[in-house]
C-alpha positions as CSV (number, residue, x, y, z in Angstrom):
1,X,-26.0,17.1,-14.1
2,X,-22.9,15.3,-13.0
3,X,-21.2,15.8,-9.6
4,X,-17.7,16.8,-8.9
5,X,-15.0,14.4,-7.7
6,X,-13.0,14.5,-4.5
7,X,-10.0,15.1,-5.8
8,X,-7.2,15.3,-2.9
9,X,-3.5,15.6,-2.9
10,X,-2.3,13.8,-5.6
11,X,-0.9,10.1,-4.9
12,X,-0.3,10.9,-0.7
13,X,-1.9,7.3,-0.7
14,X,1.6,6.3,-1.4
15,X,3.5,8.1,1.2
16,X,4.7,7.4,4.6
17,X,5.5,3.7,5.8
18,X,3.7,0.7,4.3
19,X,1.9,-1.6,6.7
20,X,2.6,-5.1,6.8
21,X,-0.3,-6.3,4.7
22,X,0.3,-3.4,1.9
23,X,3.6,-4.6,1.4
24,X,2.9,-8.3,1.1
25,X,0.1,-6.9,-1.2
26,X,3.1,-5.3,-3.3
27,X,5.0,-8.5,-3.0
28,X,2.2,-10.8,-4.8
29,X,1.6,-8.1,-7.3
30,X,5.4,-8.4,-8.2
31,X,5.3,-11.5,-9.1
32,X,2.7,-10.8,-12.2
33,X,4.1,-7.7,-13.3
34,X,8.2,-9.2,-13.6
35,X,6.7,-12.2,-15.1
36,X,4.8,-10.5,-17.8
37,X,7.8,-8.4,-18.4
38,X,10.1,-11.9,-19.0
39,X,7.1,-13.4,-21.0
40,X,7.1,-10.6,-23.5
41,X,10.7,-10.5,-23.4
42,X,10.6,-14.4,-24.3
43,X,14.3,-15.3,-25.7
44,X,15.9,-11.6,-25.6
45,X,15.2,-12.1,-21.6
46,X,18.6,-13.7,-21.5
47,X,20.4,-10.6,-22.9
48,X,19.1,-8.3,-20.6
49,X,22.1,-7.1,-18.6
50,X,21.3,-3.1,-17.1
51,X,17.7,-2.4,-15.7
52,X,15.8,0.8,-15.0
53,X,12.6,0.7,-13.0
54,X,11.1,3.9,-13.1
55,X,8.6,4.1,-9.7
56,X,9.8,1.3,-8.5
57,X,7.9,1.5,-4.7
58,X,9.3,-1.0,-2.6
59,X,11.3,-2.5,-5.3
60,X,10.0,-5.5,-5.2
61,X,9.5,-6.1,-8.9
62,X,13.1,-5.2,-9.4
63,X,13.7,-8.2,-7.0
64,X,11.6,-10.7,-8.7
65,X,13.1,-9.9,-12.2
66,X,16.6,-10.8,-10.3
67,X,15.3,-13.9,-9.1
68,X,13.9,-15.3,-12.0
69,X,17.5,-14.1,-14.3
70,X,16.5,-11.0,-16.1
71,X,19.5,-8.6,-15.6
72,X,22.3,-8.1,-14.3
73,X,22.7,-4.7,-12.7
74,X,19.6,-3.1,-11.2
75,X,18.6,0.6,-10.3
76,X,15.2,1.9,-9.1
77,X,13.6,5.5,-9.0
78,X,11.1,6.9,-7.5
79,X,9.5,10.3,-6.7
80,X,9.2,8.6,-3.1
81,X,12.5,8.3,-1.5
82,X,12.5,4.1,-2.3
83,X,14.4,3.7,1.1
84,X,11.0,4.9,3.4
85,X,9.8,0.9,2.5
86,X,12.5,-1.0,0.4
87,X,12.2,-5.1,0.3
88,X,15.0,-6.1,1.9
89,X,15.4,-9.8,0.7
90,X,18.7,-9.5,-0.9
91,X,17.6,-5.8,-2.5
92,X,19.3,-3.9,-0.5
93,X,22.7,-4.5,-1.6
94,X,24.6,-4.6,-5.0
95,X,24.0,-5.0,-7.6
96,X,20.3,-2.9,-6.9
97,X,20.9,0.8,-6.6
98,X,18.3,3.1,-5.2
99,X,17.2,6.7,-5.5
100,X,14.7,9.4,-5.8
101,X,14.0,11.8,-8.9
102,X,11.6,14.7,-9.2
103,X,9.0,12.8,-11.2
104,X,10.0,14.8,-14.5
105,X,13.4,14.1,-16.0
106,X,15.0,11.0,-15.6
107,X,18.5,11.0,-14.0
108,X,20.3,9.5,-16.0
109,X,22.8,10.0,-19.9
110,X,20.7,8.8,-23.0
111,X,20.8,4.7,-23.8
112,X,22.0,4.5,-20.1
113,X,20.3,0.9,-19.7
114,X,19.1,-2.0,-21.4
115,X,15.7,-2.5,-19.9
116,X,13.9,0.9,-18.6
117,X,10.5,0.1,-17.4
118,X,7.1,1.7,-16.1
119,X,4.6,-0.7,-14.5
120,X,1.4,0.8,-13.2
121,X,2.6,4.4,-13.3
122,X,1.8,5.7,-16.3
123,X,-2.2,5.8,-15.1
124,X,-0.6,8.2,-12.3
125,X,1.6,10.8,-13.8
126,X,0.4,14.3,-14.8
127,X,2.2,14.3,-18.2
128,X,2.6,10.3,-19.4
129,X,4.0,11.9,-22.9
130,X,6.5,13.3,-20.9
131,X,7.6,10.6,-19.1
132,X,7.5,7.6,-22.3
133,X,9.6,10.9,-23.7
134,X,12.3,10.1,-21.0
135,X,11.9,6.2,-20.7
136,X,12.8,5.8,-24.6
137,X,15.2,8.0,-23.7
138,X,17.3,6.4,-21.3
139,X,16.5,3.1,-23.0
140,X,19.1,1.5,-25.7
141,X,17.5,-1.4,-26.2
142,X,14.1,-2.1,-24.8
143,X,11.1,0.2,-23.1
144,X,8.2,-1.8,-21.3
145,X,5.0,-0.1,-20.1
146,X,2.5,-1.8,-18.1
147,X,-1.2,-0.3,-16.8
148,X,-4.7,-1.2,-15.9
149,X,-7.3,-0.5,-18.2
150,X,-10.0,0.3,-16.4
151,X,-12.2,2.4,-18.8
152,X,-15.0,-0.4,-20.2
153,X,-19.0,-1.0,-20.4
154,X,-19.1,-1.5,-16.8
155,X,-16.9,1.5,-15.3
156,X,-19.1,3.7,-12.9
157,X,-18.4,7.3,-11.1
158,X,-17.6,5.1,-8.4
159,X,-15.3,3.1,-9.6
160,X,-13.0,6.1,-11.2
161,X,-13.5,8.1,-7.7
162,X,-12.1,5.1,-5.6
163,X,-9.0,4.6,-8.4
164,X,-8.7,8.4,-8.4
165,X,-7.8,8.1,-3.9
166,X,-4.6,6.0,-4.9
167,X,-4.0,8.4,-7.4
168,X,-5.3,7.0,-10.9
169,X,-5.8,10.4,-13.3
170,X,-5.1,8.8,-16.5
171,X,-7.7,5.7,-18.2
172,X,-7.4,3.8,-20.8
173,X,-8.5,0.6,-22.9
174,X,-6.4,-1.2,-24.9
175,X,-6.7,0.8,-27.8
176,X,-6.3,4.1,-26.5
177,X,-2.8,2.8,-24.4
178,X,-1.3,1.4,-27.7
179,X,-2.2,4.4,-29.8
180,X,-0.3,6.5,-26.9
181,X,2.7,4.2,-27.1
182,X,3.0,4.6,-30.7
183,X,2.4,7.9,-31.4
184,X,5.1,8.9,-29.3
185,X,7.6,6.7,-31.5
186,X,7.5,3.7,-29.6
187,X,7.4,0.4,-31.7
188,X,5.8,-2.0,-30.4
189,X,7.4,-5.7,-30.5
190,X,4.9,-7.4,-28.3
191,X,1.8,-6.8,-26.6
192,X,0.1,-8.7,-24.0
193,X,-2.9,-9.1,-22.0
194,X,-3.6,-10.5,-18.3
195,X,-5.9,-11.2,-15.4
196,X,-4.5,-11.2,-12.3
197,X,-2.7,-14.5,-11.1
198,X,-4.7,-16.4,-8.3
199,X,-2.7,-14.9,-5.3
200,X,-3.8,-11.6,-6.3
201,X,-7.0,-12.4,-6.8
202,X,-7.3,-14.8,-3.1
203,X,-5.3,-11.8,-1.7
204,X,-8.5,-9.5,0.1
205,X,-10.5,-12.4,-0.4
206,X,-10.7,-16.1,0.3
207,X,-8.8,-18.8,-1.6
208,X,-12.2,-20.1,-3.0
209,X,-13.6,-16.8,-4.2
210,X,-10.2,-15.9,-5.7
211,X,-10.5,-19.7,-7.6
212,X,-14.0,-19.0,-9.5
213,X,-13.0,-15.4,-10.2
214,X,-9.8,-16.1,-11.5
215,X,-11.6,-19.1,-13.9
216,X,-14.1,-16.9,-15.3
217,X,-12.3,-13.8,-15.8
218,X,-9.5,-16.0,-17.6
219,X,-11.6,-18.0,-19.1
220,X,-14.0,-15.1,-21.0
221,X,-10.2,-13.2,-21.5
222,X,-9.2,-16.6,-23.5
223,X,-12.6,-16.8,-25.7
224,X,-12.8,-12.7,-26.3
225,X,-9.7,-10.7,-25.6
226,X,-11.8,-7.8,-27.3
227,X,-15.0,-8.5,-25.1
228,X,-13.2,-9.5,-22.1
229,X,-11.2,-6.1,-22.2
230,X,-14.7,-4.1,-22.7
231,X,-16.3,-5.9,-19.7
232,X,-14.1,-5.4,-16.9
233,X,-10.7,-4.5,-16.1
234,X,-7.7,-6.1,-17.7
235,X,-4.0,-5.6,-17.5
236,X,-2.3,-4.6,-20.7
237,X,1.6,-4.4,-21.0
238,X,3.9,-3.8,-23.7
239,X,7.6,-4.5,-25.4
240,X,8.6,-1.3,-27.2
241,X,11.6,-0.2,-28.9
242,X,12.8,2.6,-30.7
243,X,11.5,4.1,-33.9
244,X,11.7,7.7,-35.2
245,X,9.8,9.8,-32.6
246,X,7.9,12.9,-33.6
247,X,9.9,15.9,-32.2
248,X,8.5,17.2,-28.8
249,X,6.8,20.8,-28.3
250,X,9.3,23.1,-27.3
């Protein structure tokens, strides 16, 4: 017989005021998730000009993709008013624009931007048809959708209850997140896999720690993407644009 989860109110991890250390912890993060999003990009990186981050937090990642020249013109959303812990490293001014939405329909006319983007939110939102619905929809150009997949050989009752307290309801593996992305009309131009960089992984731990983690989790993700991804949890991200969508339910 299996037991119930604790299932609380959904994603209050993620309100209020961020200490200190969970913003520096967003800050690091960052820094992968932009960087995967330029690396899939590759050439087309340089044409990038408007750019919608869709729960965009502290907008931090919004920053980094400024700072390493993808876009121009840069607005976040969130279901969190964004100004309760917004970076404030050059973000706070133009050309970054900030607001918050009600989680469901996306503020803004159809092929509004040239980048719209979801990284690690999709695992948390009730309806994630719904909202790749609205990304493509904003989107004239290019939609990319980033999450962890954290359903492999070694995922325990544990492990989904303590993803499920900072509001994780949706799993998937690799398979399951591209077969989502596609059969809701998204074509897929690139696709890519990650471990964590070495400050995330140093980041609750020591340097040394983070070092010979980071080395065998790379190195068994470089030998066996397939094995690799159905031994622990991997960060999968994708480059999507446009193709004929099925029509949504009424």
């Amino acid at each position: 017989m299996t037991m119930e989860f604790s299932v609380g109110r959904h994603n209050a991890h993620y309100e209020g005021v961020y200490s200190a250390q969970e913003r520096d912890w967003r800050r690091v993060c960052a820094v992968d998730k932009a960087d995967h999003i330029a690396g899939l990009l590759g050439a087309c990186a340089a044409k990038i000009g408007s750019v919608l981050e869709v729960g965009c937090g502290t907008g931090a990642v919004l920053a980094r993709l400024s700072a390493i020249g993808v876009g121009r013109d840069f607005t976040g959303i969130d279901v969190i008013d964004p100004s309760t812990n917004l970076e404030t490293d050059g973000a706070a001014h133009a050309p970054f624009r900030w607001s918050s939405y009600d989680g469901a329909t996306i503020p803004f006319a159809d092929g509004a931007f040239d980048l719209v983007y979801a990284s690690h939110v999709l695992e948390h939102v009730p309806e994630p048809r719904a909202l790749l619905y609205e990304l493509a929809r904003v989107s004239r150009d290019f939609i990319y959708v980033e999450v962890p997949c954290e359903l492999h050989a070694r995922t325990s009752r544990g492990a989904l209850q303590s993803t499920l307290d900072i509001g994780h309801i949706n799993f998937y593996t690799p398979d399951t997140f591209r077969l989502l992305l596609e059969t809701v009309g998204l074509k897929v131009k690139d696709f890519g896999t990650w471990d964590h960089s070495l400050p995330v992984h140093a980041f609750h731990s020591s340097r040394m720690k983070g070092l010979a983690k980071s080395i065998v989790r790379k190195s068994l993700l470089s030998v066996s993407p397939g094995f690799a991804t159905r031994l622990a949890t991997y960060h999968c991200g994708a480059i999507c644009r446009h193709d004929a969508a099925p029509p949504r339910d009424p």
